[in-house]
C-alpha angles and dihedrals in degrees: 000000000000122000089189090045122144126280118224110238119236110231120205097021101186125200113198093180094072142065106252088168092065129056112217112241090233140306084301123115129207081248091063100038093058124126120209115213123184120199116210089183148339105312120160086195098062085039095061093043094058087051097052086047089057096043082055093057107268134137110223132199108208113199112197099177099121098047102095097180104089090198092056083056088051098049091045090047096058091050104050092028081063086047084053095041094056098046082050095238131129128249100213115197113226098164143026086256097008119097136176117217124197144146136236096267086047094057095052097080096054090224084119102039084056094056092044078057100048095042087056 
């Protein structure tokens, strides 16, 4: 009778519930990694910044507050929504003026759709 006696081991754990097939980048999520932008008016410049930031894998959280020309969000809407849409991601809307954008491989990890839940 040993009360510090040896475990068996249990050998092929296996864990359905996770990717195997995928290594994880690092402890980061797409939560962590994500980058904020706030546009103070129309710039093509910024726009395309925020685009190259989410080609690169990152999740983005646009702020449009101070544009007051609601022709110059639209504009800016339609461009980086078909940069969205061909990385297969989603823009969710948080704010009046305030967006999320993130492709398809940021989404996986549920980091962002947790925030999206605890914004709302």
């Amino acid at each position: 009778m040993g009360i510090f006696r040896k475990k068996k081991i249990k050998e092929n754990l296996e864990f359905s519930e996770y990717k195997t097939h995928e290594k994880r980048q690092g402890l980061l999520t797409a939560f962590d990694k994500m980058e904020y932008f706030v546009f103070e008016e129309k710039s093509d410049e910024h726009m395309f910044s925020l685009c190259d930031t989410l080609l690169k894998g990152k999740p983005v959280l646009a702020n449009f507050d101070k544009v007051e020309n609601a022709n110059d969000c639209n504009y800016m809407l339609a461009f980086i929504s078909g940069v969205v849409y061909a990385l297969e991601g989603q823009a969710i809307k948080l704010g009046s003026r305030l967006f999320l954008f993130a492709g398809k491989e940021e989404l996986e990890d549920g980091s962002l759709l947790q925030y999206v839940e605890d914004i709302k």
